[in-house]
N, C-alpha and C positions, 0 to 999 in steps of 0.2 A: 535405295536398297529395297530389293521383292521381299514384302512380309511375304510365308509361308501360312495357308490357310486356318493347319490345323492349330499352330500358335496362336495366331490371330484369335482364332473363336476360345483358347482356353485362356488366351489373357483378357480378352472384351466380353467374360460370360456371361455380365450384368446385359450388355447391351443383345445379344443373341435372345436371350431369354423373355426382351420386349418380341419381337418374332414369333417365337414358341406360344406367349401370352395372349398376342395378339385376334382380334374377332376375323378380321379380315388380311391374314400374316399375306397372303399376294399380293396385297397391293399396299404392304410394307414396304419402307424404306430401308435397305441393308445397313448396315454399320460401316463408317469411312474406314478404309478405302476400297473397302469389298462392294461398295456400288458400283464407283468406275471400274474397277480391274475386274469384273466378272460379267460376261454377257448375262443375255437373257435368260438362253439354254441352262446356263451353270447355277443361275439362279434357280430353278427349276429345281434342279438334280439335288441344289440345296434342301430343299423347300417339302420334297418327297421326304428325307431325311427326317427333317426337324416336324414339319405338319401335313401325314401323307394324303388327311382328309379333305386338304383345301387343292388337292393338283387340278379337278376338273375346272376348277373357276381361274387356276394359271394357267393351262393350256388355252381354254378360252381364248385368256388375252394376249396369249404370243398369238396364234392363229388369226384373231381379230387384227393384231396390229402386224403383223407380215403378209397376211393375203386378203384380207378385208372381212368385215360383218357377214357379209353374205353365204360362207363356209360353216359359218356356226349357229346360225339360225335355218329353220326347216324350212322349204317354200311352202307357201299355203297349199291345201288340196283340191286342185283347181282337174276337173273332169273335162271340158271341154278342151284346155291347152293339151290336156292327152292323149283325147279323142282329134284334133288335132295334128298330133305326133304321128299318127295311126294310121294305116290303110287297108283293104280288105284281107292282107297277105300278113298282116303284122297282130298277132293278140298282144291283148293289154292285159295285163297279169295284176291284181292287187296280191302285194303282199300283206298277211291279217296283220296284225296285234290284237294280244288280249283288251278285250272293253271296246274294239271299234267294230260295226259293223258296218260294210261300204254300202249294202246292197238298197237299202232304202234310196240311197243319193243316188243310187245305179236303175233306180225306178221312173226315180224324179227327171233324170236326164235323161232315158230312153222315151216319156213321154212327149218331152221338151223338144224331142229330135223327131215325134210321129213314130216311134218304135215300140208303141206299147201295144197291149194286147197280144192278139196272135201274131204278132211280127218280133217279140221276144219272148225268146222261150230258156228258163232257169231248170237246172236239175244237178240237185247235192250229191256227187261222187259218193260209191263203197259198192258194197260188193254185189255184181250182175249190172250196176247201172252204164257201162263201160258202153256194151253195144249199143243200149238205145241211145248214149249222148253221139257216137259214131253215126246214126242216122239221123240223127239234129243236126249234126254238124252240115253232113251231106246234102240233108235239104234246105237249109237257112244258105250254102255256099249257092246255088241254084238260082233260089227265090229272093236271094239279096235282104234277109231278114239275118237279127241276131240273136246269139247262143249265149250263156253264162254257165259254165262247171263251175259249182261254187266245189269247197273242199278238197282242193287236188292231192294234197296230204292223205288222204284217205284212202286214194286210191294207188298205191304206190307201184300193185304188178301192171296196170293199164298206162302206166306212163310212159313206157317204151312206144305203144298204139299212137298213144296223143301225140307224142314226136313226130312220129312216122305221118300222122294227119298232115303236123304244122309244116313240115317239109313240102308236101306237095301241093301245098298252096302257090298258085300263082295265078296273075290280073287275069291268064285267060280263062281261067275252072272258075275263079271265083268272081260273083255280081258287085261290084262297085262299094255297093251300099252294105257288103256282107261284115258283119265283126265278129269276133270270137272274146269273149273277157272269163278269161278265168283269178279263180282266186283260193290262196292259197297259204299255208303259215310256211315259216321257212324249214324248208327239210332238205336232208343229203340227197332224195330219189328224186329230186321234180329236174327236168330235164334242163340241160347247162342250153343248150341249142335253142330252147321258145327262150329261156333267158335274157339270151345274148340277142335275139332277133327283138324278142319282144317290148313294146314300152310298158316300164315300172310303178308301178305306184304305191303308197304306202298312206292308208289314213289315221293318224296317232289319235288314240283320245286326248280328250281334251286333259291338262294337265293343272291342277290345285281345284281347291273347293268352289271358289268362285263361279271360276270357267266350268266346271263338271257343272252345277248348279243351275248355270243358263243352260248351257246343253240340253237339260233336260225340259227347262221352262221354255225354248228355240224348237220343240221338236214335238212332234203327236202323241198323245192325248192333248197333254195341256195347254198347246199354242192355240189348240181348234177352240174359238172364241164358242162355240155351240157349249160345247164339256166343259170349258172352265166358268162361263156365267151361270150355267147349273149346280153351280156346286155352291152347299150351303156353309157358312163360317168355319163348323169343327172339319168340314170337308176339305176347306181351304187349309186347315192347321195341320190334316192329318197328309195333305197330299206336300205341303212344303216338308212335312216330318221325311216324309217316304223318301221324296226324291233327297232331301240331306240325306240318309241313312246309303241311298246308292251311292253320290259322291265319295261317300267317308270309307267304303266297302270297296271303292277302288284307288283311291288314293291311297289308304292302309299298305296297300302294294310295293310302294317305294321305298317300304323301312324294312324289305326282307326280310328274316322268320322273323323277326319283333313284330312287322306287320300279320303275315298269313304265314304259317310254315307251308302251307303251299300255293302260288301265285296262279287266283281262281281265274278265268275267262270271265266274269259278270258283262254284261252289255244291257243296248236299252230294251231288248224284249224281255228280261228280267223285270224292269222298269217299268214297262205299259204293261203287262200280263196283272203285276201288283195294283196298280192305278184302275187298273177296269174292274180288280175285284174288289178294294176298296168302294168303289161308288156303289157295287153292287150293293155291298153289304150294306151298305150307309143306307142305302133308297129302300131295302127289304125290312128291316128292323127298328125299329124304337130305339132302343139305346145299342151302341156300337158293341157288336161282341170281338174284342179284342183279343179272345183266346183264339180263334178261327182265324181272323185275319193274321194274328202274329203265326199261326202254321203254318197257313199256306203261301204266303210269304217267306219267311225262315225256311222253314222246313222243306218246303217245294220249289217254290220258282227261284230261288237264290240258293237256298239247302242242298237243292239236285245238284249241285255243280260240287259240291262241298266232299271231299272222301276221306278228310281227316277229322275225327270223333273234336279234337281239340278247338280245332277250327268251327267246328258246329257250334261247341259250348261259344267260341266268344261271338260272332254272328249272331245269335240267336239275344246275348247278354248286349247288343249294341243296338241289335231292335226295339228291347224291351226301353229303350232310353226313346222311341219316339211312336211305338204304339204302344199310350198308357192312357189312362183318364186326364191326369195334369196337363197334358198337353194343347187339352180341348181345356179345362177348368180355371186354369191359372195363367191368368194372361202374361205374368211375369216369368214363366216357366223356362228357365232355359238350356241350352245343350251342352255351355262349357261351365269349368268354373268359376271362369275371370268374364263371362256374361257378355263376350262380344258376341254371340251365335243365337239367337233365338228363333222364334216362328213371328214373322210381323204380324198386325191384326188385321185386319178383315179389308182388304181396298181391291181397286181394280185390278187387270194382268198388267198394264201398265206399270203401277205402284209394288208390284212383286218383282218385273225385270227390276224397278229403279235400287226397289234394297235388296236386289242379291250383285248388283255393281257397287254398290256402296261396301260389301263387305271387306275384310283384310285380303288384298292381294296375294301374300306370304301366311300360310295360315301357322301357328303357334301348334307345336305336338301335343300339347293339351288339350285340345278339340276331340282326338283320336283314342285322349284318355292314355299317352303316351308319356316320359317323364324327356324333358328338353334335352338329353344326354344323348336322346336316339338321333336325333339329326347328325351327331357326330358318328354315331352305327353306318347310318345309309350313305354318308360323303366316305367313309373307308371301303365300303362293300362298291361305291361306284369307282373308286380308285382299283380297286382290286380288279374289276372288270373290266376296267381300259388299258391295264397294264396285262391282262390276259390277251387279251385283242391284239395287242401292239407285237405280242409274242407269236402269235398265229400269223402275222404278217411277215415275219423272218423268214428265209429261207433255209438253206441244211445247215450244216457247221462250220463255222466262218472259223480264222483266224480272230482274237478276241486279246484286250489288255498286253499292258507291257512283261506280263511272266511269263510270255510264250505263247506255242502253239494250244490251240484248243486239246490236242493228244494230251499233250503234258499234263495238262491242267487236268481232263480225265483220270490220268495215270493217278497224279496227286490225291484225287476225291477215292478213286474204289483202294489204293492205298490203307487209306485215311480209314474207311469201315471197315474195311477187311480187320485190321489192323485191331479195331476195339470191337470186333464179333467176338462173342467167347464160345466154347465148343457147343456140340449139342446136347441137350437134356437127358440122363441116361434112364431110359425109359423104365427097363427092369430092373433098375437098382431103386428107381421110385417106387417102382411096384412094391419090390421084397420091404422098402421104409414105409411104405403107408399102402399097405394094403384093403382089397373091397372089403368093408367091413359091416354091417347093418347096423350099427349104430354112432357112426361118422362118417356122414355121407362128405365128407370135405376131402377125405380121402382120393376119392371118385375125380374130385372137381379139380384137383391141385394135377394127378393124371391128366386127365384132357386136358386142362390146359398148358400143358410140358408138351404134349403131341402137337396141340394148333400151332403154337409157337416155333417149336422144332420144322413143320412144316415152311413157316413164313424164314426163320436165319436160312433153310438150306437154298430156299427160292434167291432171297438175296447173296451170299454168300456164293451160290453156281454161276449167277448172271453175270456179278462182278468179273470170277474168273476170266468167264466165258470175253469177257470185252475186253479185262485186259490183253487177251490171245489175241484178241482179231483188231487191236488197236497196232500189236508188236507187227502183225502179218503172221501170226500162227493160224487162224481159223479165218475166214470168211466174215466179214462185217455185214449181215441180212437185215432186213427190216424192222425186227426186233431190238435187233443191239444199236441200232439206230437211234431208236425210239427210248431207250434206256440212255444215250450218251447225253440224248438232247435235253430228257428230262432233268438228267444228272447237272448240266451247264448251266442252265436256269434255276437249279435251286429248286425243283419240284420232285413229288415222290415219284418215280416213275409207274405207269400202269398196269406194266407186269407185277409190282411189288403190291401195288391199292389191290388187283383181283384176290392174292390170298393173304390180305392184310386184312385186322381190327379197321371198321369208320375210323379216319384221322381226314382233317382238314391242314394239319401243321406243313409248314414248310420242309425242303429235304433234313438243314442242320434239325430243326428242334424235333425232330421226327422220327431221328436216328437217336436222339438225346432220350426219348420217351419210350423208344421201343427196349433201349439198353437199362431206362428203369424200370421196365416190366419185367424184364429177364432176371435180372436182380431179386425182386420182389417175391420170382416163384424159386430164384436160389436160396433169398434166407430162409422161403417158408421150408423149404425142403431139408436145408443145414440146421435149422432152430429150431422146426417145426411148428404147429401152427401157430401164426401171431395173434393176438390179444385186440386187432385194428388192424380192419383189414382195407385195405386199399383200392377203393371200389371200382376206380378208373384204370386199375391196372390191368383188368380181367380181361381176355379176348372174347368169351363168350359169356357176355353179365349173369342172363338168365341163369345159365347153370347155377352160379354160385347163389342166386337167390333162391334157386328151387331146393339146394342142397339144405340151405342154412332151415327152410321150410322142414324138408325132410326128415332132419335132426330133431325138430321142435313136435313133429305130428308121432314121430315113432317111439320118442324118449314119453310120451305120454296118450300113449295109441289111441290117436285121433285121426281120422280120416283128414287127409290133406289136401281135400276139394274144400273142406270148409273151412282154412285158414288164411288169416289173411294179413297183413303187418300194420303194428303200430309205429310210429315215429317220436322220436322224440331227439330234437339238437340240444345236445349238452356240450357244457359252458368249458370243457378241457377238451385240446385238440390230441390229447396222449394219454395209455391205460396201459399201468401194470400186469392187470388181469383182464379174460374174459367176463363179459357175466353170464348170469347162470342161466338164462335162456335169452335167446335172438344173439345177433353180431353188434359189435361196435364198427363203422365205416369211416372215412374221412376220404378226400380227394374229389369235392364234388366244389360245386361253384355255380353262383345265382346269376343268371342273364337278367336286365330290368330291374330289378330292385337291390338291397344287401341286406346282409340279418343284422338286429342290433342283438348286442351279446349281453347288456344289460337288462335290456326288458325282455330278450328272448322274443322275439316276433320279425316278419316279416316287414323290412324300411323302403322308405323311400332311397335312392342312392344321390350320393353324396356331393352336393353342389351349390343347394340351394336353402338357406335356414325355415324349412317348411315348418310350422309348429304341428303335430300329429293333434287329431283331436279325438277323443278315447271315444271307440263306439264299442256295441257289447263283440264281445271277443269272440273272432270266429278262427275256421280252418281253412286255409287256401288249400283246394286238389290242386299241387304241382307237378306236373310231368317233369321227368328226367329222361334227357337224350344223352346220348354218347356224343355229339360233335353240334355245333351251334346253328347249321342247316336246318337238323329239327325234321326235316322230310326225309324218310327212310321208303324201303320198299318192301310192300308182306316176303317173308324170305320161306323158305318151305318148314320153317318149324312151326308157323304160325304166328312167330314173332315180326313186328317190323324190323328193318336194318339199323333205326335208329334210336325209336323208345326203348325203354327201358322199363321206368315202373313209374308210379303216380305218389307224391309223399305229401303227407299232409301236413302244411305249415302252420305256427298260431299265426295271427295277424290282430292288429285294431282296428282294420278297414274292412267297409264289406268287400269278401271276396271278388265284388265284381268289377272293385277299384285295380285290382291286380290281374283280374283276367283280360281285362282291354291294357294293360302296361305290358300283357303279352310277356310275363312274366315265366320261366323255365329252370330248371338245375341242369347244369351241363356237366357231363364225366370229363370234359377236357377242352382248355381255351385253343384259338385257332395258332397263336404266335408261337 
């Protein structure tokens, strides 16, 4: 007899829940007889379900074990097999990544080949460089010498020219010996045609601490036996510090906003720029001035790249961890808490490759100053991005499930919202109930946001319409309602609705679930008048309502309101009868990184691990608050970003600067 799945797993829900538990649930053993009766694939689809963090290391192993090892490992970056590939008529294109830079290796091998000097000639793309590289090109096709456009991205109206170049390349225009290598990050404007002619290449940084580590001890300054036997003990301490401090500052990358809320470019000229002024300073001065060096370091050669304020603070907070005095003083000094990580003592280059290969292969989120929960952060956020990928590889509207056509199932979904939209907000009947009044500015705030709102139901509400028409054959189905059907079938908000939409990162169901408790929100304030707790995530324009709450506070006791600014305080009831009698009561906020304990009132480590806290003197974490867990917004024209919101100050028992590298946030709203 066929057990039926869903039985199955609610009568064996002791045995599923080892799965669920599991360190490594992929390479779990299913519960009999759901091993045999279910392929690999269905195993998967299970497995998304139940642990959607571990799919990249299932796919892995189906791909591994149906088409072999060699699909899921990257080939090495090997220039000559590309060079190679290549002949005068053909460019070789690197595609960038952030943290790799080819061009050194692209030195080393045009020497290698007798192409150095004036027989290679480089020039970085933007704007007026288009002609001179067009007579590069023309003389190097002649003289049988080569060219490099570095930054094709750059230049994205001369890219039509570049084509046009790469077209009329043939053996007889061009010298044998001629190359063309451009390089480029991936963008919609760099031409499909050199693409498709040209050979590919892509040089990944190097990936964990380890490997980042030799990179840097494999490569100039430090490899040249001249610079590293010159350098004295604290030299050796401060240069193994620096190059950690780079490692850590790109691998940070991997844990998305927990790591940077926005993912920097760093590479090694950040690296040796640091390194040559390091020795500077060591060789010009008596005792090491570490306020200069930690500047122009931080601040400059790593800083420049930096344009989020947040982002600076913790940079700057993960420098001061290896230019200190301790570093050089205390031989025992080290970088993590559990003491695997240190600065070895004083030996040859030799004895620095041998223990940066002895280090942990897999490095522990502690290193990063990160709490071990976040590795389950970045295996969901890479999950999220291959099942976005795999959707970009679909083509238009297919036929789809046993409930029918794809129509149907559309009709079903705009149905379904239509259906729980409630009317619009009546503008001037909120007016004539809560008029401008100068001394409740909430009045003001509860208006605009009935307008933005009203804006966003009619957007959704017309587009619906609009599809179901052109699904029946009443109107034309265009490129629009295309784009709206597709988004609709995948369960995503569609794009027409995100342009006059609040940041939301949520799926379509919880999206519609969130915008119908907004709606709500500004119904009771309007039926009940103002609530007593206000709902801070509810708001479409946060600011407003913070400036309002300001405004109320500067004019009931006329004070200029450039010069106020809010206190915080989390109290221990999440519900109030009354307002108080000045500022707001809020709720609907949520800690990324850490959780609050309600008992001691402070900022906690989050929940997994029996950490004993150990009482230091009591400070304030500056916490930003975003509206969505991305964390990177764009300046919008009010002068606010799209995504902060305001800064709150939390107590803690840790130094602050234990929670600024835990990349710790308050979010107005989770993503699910």
């Amino acid at each position: 007899m066929q057990v039926n799945f869903l039985d199955h797993f609610c009568d064996n829900i002791t045995e599923w829940r080892k799965i669920y538990d599991s360190k490594e649930p992929h390479n779990a053993k299913f519960p009999v007889p759901m091993d045999k009766r279910l392929n690999d694939l269905q195993k998967i689809i299970i497995l998304r379900c139940l642990r959607p963090d571990k799919i990249t290391p299932a796919i892995t192993n189906y791909v591994t074990d149906k088409l072999g090892k060699k699909f899921v490992e990257p080939p090495p970056f090997d220039l000559t097999k590309s060079y190679l590939d290549s002949n005068c008529t053909i460019p070789l294109i690197f595609v960038l990544s952030p943290g790799a830079d080819p061009m050194a290796s692209l030195l080393k091998f045009a020497n290698d080949k007798a192409m150095s000097g004036s027989k290679f000639q480089a020039i970085s793309l933007g704007q007026g460089q288009g002609p001179i590289a067009t007579k590069m090109i023309k003389a190097a096709t002649e003289e049988g010498t080569w060219v490099c456009l570095q930054n094709c991205h750059l230049a994205v109206s001369w890219m039509p020219m570049l084509e046009k170049i790469c077209e009329d390349f043939t053996p007889e225009v061009c010298n044998s010996s001629f190359r063309l290598w451009l390089t480029s990050y991936p963008s919609p404007k760099f031409p499909v045609t050199i693409l498709q002619n040209g050979v590919k290449m892509t040089n990944e940084p190097p990936t964990g601490l380890r490997l980042n580590l030799l990179q840097s001890y494999l490569t100039d300054p430090v490899s040249d036996p001249q610079f590293f036997n010159g350098c004295e003990g604290k030299e050796l301490k401060l240069l193994f510090g620096v190059c950690f401090f780079h490692a850590l500052v790109q691998e940070r990358k991997k844990f998305g906003p927990l790591g940077w809320n926005i993912p920097y470019g760093f590479n090694e000229s950040d690296l040796r720029i640091s390194i040559r002024q390091l020795q500077l300073f060591i060789n010009e001065y008596d005792t090491i001035p570490f306020e200069a060096i930690s500047y122009l370091t931080g601040e400059c050669n790593y800083g420049g790249r930096v344009t989020d304020d947040w982002d600076r603070r913790l940079l700057l907070t993960m420098l001061a961890d290896f230019y200190n005095p301790h570093i050089i003083e205390n031989s025992h000094y080290k970088f993590s808490p559990s003491g695997n990580y240190f600065a070895p003592p004083k030996g040859t280059y030799n004895d620095y490759i041998e223990f940066i290969k002895k280090l942990p292969f897999i490095q522990h989120p502690e290193i990063f100053g990160l709490h071990e929960n976040v590795d389950i952060s970045k295996d969901l956020q890479q999950t999220k991005i291959l099942f976005e990928s795999l959707l970009l590889t679909q083509g238009g509207i297919k036929q789809t499930g046993s409930s029918g056509s794809a129509d149907q199932i559309l009709l079903q979904i705009t149905k379904d919202i239509l259906n729980k939209l409630p009317n619009d907000f009546d503008i001037e009947s909120a007016l004539l109930k809560y008029p401008v009044r100068y001394e409740e500015s909430m009045n003001t705030v509860l208006v605009q946001e009935m307008e933005r709102f009203n804006n966003l139901i009619k957007t959704i509400r017309n587009t619906l319409r609009d599809l179901e028409k052109a699904i029946k054959g009443v109107v034309v189905m265009d490129s629009a309602l295309e784009a709206l059907s597709g988004s609709l079938l995948v369960g995503k908000v569609p794009e027409m609705w995100a342009q006059r939409s609040y940041p939301s990162l949520k799926p379509l169901g919880s999206y519609i679930t969130d915008f119908l408790a907004r709606l709500n929100f500004l119904q009771d304030w309007y039926n009940s008048g103002k609530p007593c707790v206000f709902w801070l995530s509810g708001f479409f324009f946060t600011q407003a309502f913070l400036t309002g709450a300001m405004q109320n506070y500067a004019r009931k006791y006329t004070i200029p309101i450039d010069v106020l600014g809010y206190e915080f305080e989390v109290i221990p009831s999440d519900t109030s009868e009354k307002a108080p009698e000045d500022g707001v009561y809020i709720h609907g906020l949520y800690l990324d990184g850490a959780r609050w304990d309600r008992i001691r009132s402070v900022v906690s480590a989050a929940k997994t691990t029996s950490v004993v806290a150990q009482i230091v003197k009591s400070n304030a974490y500056v916490c930003p608050l975003y509206k969505t867990s991305e964390r990177k917004g764009t300046l919008s024209t009010t002068g606010h970003s799209t995504n902060f919101v305001i800064a709150m100050l939390l107590k803690t028992d840790q130094p602050t600067q234990h929670w600024i590298k835990r990349g710790v946030a308050l979010l107005c709203q989770l993503d699910d």
